[in-house]
Structure formats: structure tokens, C-alpha cells
N, C-alpha and C positions, 0 to 999 in steps of 0.2 A: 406582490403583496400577499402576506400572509392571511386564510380565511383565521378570523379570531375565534379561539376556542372560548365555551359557553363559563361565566364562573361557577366553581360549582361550591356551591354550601358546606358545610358542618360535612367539611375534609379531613380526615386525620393524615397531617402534616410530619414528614420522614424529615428530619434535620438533621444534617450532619454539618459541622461547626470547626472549621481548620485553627488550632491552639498557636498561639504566637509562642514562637521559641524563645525566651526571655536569656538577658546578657549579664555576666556580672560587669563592674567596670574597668577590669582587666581584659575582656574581653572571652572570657570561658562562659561556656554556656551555665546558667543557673538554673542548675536541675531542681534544686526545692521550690522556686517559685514556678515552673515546668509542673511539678507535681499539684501545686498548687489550683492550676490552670485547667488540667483535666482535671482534675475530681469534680470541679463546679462544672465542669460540662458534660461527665457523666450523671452527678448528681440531679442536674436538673432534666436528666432525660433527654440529648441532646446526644451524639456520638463524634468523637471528639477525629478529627484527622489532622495527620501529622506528616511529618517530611514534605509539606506541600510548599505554596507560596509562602504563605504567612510563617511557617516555619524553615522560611531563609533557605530552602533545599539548594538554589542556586548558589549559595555563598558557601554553602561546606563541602567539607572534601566528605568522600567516601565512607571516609573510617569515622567521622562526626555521625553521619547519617545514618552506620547500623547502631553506632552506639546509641542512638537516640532508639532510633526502632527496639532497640534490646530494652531500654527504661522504658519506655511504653508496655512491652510484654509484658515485662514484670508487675508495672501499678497496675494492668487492667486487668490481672489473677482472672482472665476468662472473658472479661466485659469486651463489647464488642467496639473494633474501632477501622479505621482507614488510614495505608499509608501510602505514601509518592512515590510508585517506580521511578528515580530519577537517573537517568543515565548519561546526559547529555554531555557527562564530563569523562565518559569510561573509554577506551581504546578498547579495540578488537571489534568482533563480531555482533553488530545490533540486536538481531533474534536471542543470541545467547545471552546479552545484558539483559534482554528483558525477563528472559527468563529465567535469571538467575534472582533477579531482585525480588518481581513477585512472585517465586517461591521462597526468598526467604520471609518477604512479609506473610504470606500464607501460613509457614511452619512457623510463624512466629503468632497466630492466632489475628489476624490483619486480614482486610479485604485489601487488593493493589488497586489504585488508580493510577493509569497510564500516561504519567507524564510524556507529553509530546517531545520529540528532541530535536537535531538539524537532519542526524539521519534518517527518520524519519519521513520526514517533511522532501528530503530529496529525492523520495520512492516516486513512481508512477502509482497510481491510484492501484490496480490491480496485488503490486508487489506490499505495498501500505499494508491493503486487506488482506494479504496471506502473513502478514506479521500478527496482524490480530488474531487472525483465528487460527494460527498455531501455538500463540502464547492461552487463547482463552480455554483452550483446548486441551490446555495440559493443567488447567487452575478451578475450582470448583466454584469460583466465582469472581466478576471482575467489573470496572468500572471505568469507564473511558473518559477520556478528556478533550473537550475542542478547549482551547487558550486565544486567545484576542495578542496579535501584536504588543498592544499595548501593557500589557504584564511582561512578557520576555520574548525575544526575537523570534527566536524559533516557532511560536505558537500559531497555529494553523485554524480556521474556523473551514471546515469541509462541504462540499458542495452536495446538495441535498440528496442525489441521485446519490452517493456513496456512502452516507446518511443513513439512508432506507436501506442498502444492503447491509450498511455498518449493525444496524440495531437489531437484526434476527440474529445475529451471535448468542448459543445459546447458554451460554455461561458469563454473556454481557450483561448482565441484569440492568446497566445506567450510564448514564454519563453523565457530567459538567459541563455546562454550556456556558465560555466564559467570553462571548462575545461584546457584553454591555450593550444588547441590543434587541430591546423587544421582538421586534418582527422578526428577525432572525430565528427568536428564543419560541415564537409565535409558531412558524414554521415548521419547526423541530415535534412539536406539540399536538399538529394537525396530523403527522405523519403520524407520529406514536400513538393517536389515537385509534388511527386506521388500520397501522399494519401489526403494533402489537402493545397493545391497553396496558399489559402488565410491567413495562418497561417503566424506568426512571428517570424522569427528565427530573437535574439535581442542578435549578439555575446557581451561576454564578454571578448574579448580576446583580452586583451590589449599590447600583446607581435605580433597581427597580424590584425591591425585592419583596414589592406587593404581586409578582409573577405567582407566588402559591395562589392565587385566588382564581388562576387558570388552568391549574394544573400541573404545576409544577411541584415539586420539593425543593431543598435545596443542600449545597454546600459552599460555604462563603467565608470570607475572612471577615468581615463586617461582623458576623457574630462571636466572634473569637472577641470582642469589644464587651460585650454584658451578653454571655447565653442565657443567662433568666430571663432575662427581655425577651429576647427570642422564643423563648420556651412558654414564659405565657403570653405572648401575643398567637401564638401557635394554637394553643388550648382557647385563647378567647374566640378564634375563628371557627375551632369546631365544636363552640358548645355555641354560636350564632350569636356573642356577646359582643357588642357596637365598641365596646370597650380598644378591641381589634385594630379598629382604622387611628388612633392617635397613640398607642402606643408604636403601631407600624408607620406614623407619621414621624415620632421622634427620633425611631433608630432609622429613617431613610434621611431623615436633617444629616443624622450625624455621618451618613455614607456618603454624603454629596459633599462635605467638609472634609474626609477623610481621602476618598477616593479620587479628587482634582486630579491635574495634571501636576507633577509628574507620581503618576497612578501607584508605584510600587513603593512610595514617600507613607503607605495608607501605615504601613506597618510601628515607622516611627509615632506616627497619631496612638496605634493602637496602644502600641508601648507606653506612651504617655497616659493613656487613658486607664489602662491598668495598673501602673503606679498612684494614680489618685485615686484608685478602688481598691490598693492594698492588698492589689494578688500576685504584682510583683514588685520585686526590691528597686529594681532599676530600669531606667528607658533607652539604658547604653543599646548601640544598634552596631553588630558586626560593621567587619571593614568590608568600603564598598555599598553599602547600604543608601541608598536616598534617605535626607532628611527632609525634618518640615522646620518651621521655625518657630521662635521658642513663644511669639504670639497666638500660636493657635492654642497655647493652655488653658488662657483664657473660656476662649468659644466652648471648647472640651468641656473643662469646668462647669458653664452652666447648662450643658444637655445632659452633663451625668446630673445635676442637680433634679433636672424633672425626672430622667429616666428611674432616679432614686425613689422618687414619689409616685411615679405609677406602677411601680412592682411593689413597694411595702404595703 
């Protein structure tokens, strides 16, 4: 068991906020409502990442995915964002994919986080760690990813002892801790207190995403759902406003509703939930895609109703 770290007060909270990739119903991506999407999540102060889960990185091919990275470059004329080395679909050489990807996100004005892939995951722990730190090592800055089964096969939650060597990577600045599991997340937290304070633990955990009040920050798909929520329940926690705990009570209703089983279905929810907020056109969902069913619009419905009420 994890020793639980202490909560700490009036935290200025690092959000970073993964943008659902929105569909026409043709099935082509819908870049205007995409464009949509990020501005309200740079606008509210929140940084927006892309190519991840929540933007379908598993379902598109290759040439979807820089083109997306390329519309990002362009809308964020400079503003800072995050995108998904994702390789798990590429032939050839593992080190070379990675290092191609997150140097193109790099020169494309992007921090890379390191999608987990099969190859990967098939290393000996040693070989693992010499993939990271000769990708980190060639990138001026970079952010790691543990994944929980339960998002995509491939994904790996790492055992503490490679953990602690993982996180002195000096161009590691953070990772994504997508286990959905406090103690796990608890763990992670104890360490990074000890061996180095300045690191980034960026929970993913959408089932607990009162983890900021431990010391975490975060990067979630749950906020891709209302980042102004996000953004000021963030500000209410570090100006010590009570306000804090029921706004971060509503948007965790709506992650327990969202995030069920089958887990990667959260996306359809979200899709729907941003079409009844009119930041996108449609809640068409790629082929391949888990759905939910057309009765959860309902539920939807009335948490955006409150959620409307405690942000105006």
C-alpha cells in the first residue's frame, strides 16, 4: 500500500485537457468543429492535447494523424500544446518510429507524449529504458505515458522500481498515469516526492479526478467534456474556495457515467455531450468505435444542466 501523500492547499493546478476529434456524418473528420474545440480549451487556460485517446489516434491511419498535427500547428500560431507519438501501427524499426514522430511533433511546436505500443511492451525492462532515454535525449522535452489495459491492449502500468529509474530522465519532465487506480497513482506520487519534486505526475484518472488535491495535475479525456468546468474548479481550489468540491463533484458524476465499462465507449458520451453544448456539429463516431446508447442523452442532459449553472 501506497504511504498517502499530504493534500496540499491553494495549488496552482497544470491542466492539460485531450480535444475529442469530432466526425462529420460521412465519416471525414470535422475540422471546424476540431477548431472549435481547441480554442475553448486554450481559451480557458487549459492546453489542449491531441492525437491521444480521445482523439481516436488508434482508429486513423498515419497520414490522418500528421494531418491533424499540421491543423493544430497552424490554430496554435505558437500556443502551447501536446501530441501522441503513436506508432503502434507503423512497420520497421521501433526507436526510429519514435523518433521520428516526436520530432515531428517537436518541429511542429508540440510536446510528444509517448504512446505505449506492442513493441514496446515486448522489451525487457532494460531495453524499454534505453528506448526512452535515447528518444528523450534527442527531444528538449518529453512526457511519458503508463495506459491501464482497459483503454487499449497494448498498455502497460510499470512496476515501481523502473518507475523510479523512469522518472530522473532529464528531458522527462511527466507522465500520464492511466491506471484508474488511486493507490497505484498514490505510489507514483510518494516516489516523485522523494526522488524528484519537480516532476509531473499528469493523473489520468478519470474515475478520481479529485487526485489534484494530492499532488497531481492532470491530462484527461473527461475534460475534453466542459474545460471551463475544469478550469474553474482548478482556480476555485487555489484560491481555497469550497466552491471546489461540487463543482469537482459534478464533473466526477459525469466520469462515472461516461467512463463505465466498455471504458473506450467514454468518447461517444463525450461526443454527444458536445453536440448538446454546440461545439460540435455531430456525434458520428469513426468506424470501429465503441458506442453507448442513445438513453444515456438523457443523463447527459441534466449534468450539463447543473454543470451550466455553476460555471455562469
Amino acid at each position: 500500500m501506497a504511504t498517502i501523500p499530504s493534500v496540499i492547499t491553494h495549488r496552482s493546478i497544470v491542466g492539460i485537457s485531450a480535444v475529442l476529434l469530432p466526425f462529420h456524418a460521412d465519416g471525414e473528420i470535422d475540422f471546424d468543429s476540431y477548431s472549435n474545440g481547441l480554442e475553448r480549451t486554450w481559451t480557458c487556460g487549459l492546453t489542449p492535447a491531441v492525437n491521444m485517446d480521445t482523439g481516436f489516434a488508434n482508429l486513423l491511419s498515419r497520414a490522418q494523424r500528421h494531418q491533424v498535427l499540421s491543423f493544430v500547428q497552424a490554430q496554435a500560431a505558437g500556443r502551447p500544446f501536446v501530441a501522441g507519438t503513436f506508432v503502434q501501427d507503423l512497420p520497421g524499426d521501433l526507436l526510429a518510429n519514435y523518433l521520428e514522430e516526436s520530432g515531428r511533433i517537436e518541429a511542429a511546436g508540440g510536446v510528444p507524449i509517448l504512446f505505449q505500443s506492442t513493441g514496446l511492451s515486448q522489451l525487457d525492462a532494460p531495453k524499454r529504458m534505453a528506448i526512452y532515454e535515447k528518444v528523450c535525449s534527442e527531444r528538449k522535452e518529453v512526457i511519458g505515458f503508463e495506459l491501464g489495459k482497459m483503454f487499449v491492449p497494448f498498455g502497460e502500468i510499470y512496476d515501481l522500481g523502473f518507475f523510479t529509474e523512469w522518472i530522473q530522465i532529464p528531458t522527462l519532465t511527466g507522465i500520464k498515469h492511466s491506471s484508474l487506480s488511486r493507490d497505484l497513482e498514490w505510489q507514483r506520487l510518494d516516489i516523485r516526492n522523494r526522488v524528484r519534486p519537480d516532476f509531473k505526475i499528469y493523473t489520468g484518472n478519470d474515475l478520481a479526478i479529485d487526485m489534484v488535491q494530492w499532488g497531481s495535475d492532470y491530462l484527461l479525456g473527461l475534460s475534453a467534456f466542459y474545460p471551463e468546468a475544469f478550469a474553474l474548479r482548478d482556480r476555485f481550489w487555489l484560491e481555497g474556495d469550497r466552491r471546489f468540491y461540487e463543482i469537482n463533484d459534478w464533473l466526477q458524476y459525469l466520469g462515472f457515467l461516461a467512463f463505465r465499462n466498455p471504458v473506450p465507449a467514454y468518447k461517444h458520451n463525450c461526443a454527444m455531450f458536445l453536440q448538446m453544448r454546440g461545439v460540435i456539429a455531430s456525434d458520428t463516431q469513426p468506424k470501429g468505435a465503441a458506442l453507448r446508447p442513445d438513453s444515456d442523452r438523457d443523463l447527459l442532459r441534466g449534468i450539463l444542466q447543473r454543470l451550466d449553472e455553476l460555471v455562469s
